[in-house]
C-alpha positions as CSV (number, residue, x, y, z in Angstrom):
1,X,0.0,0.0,0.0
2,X,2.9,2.2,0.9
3,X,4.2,1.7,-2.2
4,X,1.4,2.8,-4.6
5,X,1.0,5.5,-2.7
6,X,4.1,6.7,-3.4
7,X,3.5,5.5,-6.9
8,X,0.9,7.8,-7.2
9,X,2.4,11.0,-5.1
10,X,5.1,10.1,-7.9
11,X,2.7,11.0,-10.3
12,X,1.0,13.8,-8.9
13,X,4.5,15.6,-8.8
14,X,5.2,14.6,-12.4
15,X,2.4,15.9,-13.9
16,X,2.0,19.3,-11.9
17,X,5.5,19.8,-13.5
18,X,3.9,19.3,-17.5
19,X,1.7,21.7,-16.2
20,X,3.9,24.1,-14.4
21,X,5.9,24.8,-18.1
22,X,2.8,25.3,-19.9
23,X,3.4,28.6,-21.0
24,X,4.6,30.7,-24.1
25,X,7.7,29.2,-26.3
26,X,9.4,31.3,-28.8
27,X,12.7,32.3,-30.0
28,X,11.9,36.0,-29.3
29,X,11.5,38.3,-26.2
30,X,8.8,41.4,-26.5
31,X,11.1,44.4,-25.3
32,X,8.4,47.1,-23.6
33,X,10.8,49.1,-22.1
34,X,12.7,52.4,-23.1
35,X,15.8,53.5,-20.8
36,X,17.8,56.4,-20.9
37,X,15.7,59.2,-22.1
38,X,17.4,62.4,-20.9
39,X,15.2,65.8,-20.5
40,X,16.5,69.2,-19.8
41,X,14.7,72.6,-20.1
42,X,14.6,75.9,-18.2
43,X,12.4,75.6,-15.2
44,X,8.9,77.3,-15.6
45,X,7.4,79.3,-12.8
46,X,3.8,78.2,-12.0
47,X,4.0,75.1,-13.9
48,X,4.4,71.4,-12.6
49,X,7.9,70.6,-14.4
50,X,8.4,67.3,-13.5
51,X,5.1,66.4,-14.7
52,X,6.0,68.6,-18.1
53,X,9.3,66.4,-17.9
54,X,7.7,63.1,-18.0
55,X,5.2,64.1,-21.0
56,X,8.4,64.7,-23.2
57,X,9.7,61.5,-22.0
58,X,6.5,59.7,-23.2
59,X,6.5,61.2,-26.4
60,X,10.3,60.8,-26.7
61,X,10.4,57.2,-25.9
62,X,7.5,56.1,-27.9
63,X,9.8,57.8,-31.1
64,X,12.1,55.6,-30.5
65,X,10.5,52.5,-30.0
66,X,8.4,52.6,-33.1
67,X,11.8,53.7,-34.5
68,X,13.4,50.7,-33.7
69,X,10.5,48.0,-34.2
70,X,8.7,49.8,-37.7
71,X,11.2,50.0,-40.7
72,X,8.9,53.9,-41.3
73,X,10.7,56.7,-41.9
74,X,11.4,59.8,-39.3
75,X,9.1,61.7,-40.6
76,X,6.6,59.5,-41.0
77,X,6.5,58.0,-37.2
78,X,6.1,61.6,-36.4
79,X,3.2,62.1,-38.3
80,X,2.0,59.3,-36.8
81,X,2.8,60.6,-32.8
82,X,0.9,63.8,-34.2
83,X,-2.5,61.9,-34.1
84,X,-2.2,60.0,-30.6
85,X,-1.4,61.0,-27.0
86,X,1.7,59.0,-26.6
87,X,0.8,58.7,-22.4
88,X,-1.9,56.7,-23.5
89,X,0.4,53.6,-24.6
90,X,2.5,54.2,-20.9
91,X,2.1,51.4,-18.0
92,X,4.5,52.8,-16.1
93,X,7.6,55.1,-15.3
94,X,11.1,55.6,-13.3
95,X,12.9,58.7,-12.5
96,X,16.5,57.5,-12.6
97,X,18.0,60.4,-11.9
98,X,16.5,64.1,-11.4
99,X,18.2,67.6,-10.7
100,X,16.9,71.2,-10.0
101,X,19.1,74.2,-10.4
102,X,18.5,77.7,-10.4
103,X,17.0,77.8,-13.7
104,X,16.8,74.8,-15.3
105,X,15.5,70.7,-14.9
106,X,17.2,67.5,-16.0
107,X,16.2,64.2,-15.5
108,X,16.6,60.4,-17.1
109,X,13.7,58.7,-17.5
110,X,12.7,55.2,-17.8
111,X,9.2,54.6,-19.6
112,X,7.6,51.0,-19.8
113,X,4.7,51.0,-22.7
114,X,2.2,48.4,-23.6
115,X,2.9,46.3,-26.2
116,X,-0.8,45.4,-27.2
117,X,-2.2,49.0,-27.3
118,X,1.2,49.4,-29.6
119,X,0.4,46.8,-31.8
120,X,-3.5,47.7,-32.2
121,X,-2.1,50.9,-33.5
122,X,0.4,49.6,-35.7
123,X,-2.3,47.4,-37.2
124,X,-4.9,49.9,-37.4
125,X,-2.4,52.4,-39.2
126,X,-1.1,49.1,-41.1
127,X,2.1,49.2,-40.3
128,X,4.6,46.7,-40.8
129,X,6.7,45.8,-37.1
130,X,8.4,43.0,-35.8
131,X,8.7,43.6,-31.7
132,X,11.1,40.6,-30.8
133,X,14.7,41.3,-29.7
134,X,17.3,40.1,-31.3
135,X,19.8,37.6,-29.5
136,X,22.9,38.8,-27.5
137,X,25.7,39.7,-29.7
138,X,28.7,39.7,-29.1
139,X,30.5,43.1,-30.9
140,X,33.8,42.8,-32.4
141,X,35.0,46.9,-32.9
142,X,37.6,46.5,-36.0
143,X,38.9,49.6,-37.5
144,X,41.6,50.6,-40.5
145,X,43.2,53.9,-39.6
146,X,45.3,54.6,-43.0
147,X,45.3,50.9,-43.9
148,X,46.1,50.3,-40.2
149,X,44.3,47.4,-38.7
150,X,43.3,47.9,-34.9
151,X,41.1,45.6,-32.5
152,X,42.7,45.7,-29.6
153,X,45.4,48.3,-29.9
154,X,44.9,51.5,-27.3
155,X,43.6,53.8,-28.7
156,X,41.5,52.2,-30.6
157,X,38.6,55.3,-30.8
158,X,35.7,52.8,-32.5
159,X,36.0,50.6,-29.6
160,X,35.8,53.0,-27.2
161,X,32.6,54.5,-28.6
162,X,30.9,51.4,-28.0
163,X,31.8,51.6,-24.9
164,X,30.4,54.7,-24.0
165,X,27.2,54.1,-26.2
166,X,23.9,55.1,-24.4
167,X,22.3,51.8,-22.9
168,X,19.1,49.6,-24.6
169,X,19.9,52.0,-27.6
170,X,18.1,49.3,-29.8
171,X,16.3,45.8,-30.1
172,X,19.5,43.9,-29.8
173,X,21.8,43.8,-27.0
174,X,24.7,44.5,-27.9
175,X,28.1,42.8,-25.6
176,X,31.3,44.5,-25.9
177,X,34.5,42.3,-25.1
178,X,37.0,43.2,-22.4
179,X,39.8,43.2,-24.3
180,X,41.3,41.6,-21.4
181,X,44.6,39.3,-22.3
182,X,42.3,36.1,-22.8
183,X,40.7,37.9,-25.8
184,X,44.0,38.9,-27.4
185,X,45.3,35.5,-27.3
186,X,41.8,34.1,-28.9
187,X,41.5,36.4,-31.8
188,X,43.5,39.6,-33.1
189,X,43.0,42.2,-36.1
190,X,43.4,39.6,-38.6
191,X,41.5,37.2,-37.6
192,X,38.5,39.7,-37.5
193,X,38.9,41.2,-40.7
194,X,39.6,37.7,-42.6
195,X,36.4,36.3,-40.4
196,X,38.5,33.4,-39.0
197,X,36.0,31.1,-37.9
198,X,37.8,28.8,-35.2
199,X,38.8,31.9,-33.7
200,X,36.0,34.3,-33.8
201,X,33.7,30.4,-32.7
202,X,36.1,30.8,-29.6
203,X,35.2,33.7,-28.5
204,X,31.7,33.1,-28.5
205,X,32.0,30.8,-27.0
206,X,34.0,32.4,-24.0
207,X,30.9,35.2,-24.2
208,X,28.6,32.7,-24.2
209,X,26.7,34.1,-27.6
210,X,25.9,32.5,-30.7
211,X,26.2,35.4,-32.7
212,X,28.6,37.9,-33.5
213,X,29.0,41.0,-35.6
214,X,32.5,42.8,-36.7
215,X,31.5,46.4,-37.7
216,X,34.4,47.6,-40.0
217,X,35.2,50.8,-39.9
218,X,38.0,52.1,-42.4
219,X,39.4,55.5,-41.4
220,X,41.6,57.5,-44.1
221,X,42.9,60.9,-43.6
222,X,44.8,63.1,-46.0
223,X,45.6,66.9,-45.4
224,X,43.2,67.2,-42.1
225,X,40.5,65.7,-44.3
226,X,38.5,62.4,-42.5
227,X,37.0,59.8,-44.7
228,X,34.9,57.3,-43.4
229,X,33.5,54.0,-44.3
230,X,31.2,51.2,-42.1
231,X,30.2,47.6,-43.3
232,X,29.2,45.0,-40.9
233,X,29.7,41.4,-41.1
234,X,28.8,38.3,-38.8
235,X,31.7,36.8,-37.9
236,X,30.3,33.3,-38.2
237,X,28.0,33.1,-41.6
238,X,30.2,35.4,-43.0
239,X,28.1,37.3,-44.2
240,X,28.3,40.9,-45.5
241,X,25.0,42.8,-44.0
242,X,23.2,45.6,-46.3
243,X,24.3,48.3,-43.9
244,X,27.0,50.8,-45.3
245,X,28.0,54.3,-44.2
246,X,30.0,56.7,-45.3
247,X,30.6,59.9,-44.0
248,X,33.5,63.1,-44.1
249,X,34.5,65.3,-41.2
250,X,37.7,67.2,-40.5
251,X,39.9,66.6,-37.3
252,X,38.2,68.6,-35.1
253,X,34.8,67.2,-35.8
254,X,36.3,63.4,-35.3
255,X,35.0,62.7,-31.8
256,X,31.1,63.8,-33.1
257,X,31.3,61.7,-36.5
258,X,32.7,58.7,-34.1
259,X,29.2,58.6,-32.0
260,X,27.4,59.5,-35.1
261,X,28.3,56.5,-37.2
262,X,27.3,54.9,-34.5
263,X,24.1,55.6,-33.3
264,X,23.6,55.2,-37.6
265,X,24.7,52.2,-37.5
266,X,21.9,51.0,-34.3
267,X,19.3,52.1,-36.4
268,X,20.3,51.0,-39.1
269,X,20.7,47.7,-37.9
270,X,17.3,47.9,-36.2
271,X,15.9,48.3,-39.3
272,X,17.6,45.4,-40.6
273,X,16.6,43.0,-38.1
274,X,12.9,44.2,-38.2
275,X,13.0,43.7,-42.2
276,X,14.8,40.4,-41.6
277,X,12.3,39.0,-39.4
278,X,9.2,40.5,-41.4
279,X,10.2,38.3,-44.5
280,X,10.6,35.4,-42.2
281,X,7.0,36.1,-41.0
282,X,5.3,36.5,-44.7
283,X,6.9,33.2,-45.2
284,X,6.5,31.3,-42.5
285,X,3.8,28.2,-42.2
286,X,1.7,27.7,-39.4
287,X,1.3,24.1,-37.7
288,X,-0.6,22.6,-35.3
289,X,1.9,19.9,-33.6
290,X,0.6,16.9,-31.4
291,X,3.5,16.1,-29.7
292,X,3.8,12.4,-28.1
293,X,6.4,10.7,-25.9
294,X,6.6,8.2,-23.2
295,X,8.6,10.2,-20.6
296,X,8.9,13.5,-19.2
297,X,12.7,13.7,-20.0
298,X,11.7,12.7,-23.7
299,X,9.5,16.2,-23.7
300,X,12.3,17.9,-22.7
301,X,14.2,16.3,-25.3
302,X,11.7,17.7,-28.3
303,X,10.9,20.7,-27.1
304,X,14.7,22.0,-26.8
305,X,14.8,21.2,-30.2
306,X,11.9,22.9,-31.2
307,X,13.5,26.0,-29.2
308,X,16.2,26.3,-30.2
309,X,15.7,25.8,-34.0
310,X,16.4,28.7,-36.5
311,X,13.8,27.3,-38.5
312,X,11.0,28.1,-35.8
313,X,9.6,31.9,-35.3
314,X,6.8,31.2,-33.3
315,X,6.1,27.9,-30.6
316,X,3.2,28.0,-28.0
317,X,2.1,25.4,-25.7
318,X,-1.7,25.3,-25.7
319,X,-2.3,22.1,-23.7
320,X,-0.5,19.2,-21.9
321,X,-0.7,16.1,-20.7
322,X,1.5,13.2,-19.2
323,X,1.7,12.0,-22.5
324,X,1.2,14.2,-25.1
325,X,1.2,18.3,-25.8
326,X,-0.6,20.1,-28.3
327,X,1.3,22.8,-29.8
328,X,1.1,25.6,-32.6
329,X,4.3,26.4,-34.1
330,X,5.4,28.9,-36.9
331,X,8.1,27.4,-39.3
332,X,10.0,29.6,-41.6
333,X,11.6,26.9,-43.6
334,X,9.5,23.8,-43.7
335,X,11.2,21.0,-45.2
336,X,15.1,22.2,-43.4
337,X,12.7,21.6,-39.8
338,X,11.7,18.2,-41.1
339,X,14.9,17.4,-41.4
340,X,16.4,19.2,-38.5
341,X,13.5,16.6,-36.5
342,X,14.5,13.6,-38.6
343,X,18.6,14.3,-37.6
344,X,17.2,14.2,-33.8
345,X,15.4,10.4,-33.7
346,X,12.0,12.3,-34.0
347,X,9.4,11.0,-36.8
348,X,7.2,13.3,-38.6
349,X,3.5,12.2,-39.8
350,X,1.5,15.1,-41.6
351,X,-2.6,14.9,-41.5
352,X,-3.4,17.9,-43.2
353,X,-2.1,21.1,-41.3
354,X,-1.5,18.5,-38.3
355,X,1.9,17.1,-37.3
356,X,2.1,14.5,-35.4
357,X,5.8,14.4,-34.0
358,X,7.5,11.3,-31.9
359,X,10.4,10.3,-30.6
360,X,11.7,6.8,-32.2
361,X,14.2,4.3,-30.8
């Protein structure tokens, strides 16, 4: 009797874990949350500045997070703000830091939105967006200084600017190395700008990232006369992204055009990852999965797959059982995810739009 009781408690505790990780799996987190917004003006007599303070910062972050998850122009996200109150899409707010002088007010804000009275807008207005953030990535800051390479090297100005780079300035977040002695031994100049793959795989993995981007940035200068030019690559496809800048300054205006090419370069890779993931979307094939295995380490098993593939946008848990979970899944490449199953031991049997996916012996 002792025994089937425990049986039993056995199973209790098994099954309020299936139903303890019922919840939403994707491969992208909503960001809602817009850090960093610095206000100053002259204090007003008479008037309630900090509440005066916290309306710019609504209006101010909201700009910027339709800039980063809309692939719309300036001008035309402003046109936009025009028609709403933008303290309407706020859940919340932190004053990070605030100061009074004499005659003026300054303060960094922190302004939380919601997502769904974003999207209802975005979709009402129908306007293309793509909310998820991209993963962590790892940033490599190569530059050419008159056919100089520098990674490391101090001073190397491009790194530095990274460094001091505002906080959550986009969707992706962005890791800079420590160019600590372990980092000079794993990869130098070369390897960066030859996108050496054992090395540049090595120091993702010390990061612990799976991706990782090398912006270029090729600095020439003749007669007090600055030339620069950006491209990006990923350091592990290899692959040249459409993102190029070019831009002229003389010495004294070298610090400015540093930070500018940079904060270029954010949106511009905002924009990229937005149009990226859009065309994944108005591709992608919706399934309904019935997922069935005989043990809750074999769940596990499928549903890290599922996770973790780059052929899956979208993968929500909709009900569960000891035995078998019902899924819906958004796959952007169909017949690479059959495969990708097949490689792992899993069979695949289509009826209709249903899957019905198994682990085989």
């Amino acid at each position: 009797m002792n025994i089937k009781r425990k049986t039993a408690f056995l199973n209790i505790i098994i099954y309020l874990l299936f139903f303890n990780i019922i919840q939403t799996y994707s491969n992208d987190k909503v960001k809602s949350t817009v850090k960093g917004i610095f206000i100053e003006f002259e204090l007003k007599k008479n008037q309630d500045n900090r509440k005066n303070a916290l309306q710019q910062s609504y209006l101010i972050g909201l700009e910027r997070y339709l800039d980063w998850v809309t692939i719309s122009s300036k001008p035309s996200i402003g046109e936009l703000l025009k028609s709403i109150n933008p303290s309407n899409f706020v859940t919340s707010y932190s004053i990070e830091s605030e100061s009074f002088s004499a005659e003026k007010y300054s303060a960094l804000i922190t302004v939380n939105f919601d997502l769904k009275k974003i999207e209802k807008l975005l979709k009402e207005k129908n306007i293309k967006y793509y909310a998820g953030n991209g993963p962590e990535t790892l940033i490599l800051p190569l530059m050419s200084y008159n056919n100089q390479l520098i990674l490391w090297d101090d001073p190397n100005p491009w790194f530095k600017s990274w460094i001091e780079r505002p906080i959550d300035g986009n969707l992706t977040n962005f890791i800079i190395p420590d160019g600590d002695l372990e980092d000079l031994i794993i990869v130098n100049a070369d390897d960066a700008r030859n996108l050496n793959f054992k090395e540049i795989k090595n120091i993702s993995i010390k990061y612990g990232v799976k991706k990782v981007m090398v912006p270029f940035l090729k600095i020439d200068e003749t007669e007090g006369k600055i030339t620069y030019l950006l491209r990006c690559f990923d350091g592990l496809s290899k692959e040249t992204l459409d993102i190029k800048i070019i831009k002229e300054s003389d010495s004294k205006g070298f610090n400015i055009a540093m930070f500018d090419i940079l904060n270029s370069f954010t949106r511009l890779y905002d924009d990229y990852w937005v149009y990226d993931n859009l065309k994944k979307m108005e591709s992608q094939v919706i399934i309904e999965a019935n997922i069935i295995y005989e043990s809750f380490n074999d769940w596990i098993f499928i549903k890290n797959i599922i996770k973790k593939s780059n052929n899956v946008n979208y993968f929500r848990v909709s009900d569960i059982s000891i035995k078998e979970t019902y899924a819906r899944i958004k796959v952007i490449n169909e017949n690479k995810f059959i495969t990708e199953l097949e490689s792992n031991n899993l069979s695949i049997k289509k009826n209709n739009n249903v899957w019905n996916i198994k682990k085989y012996y």
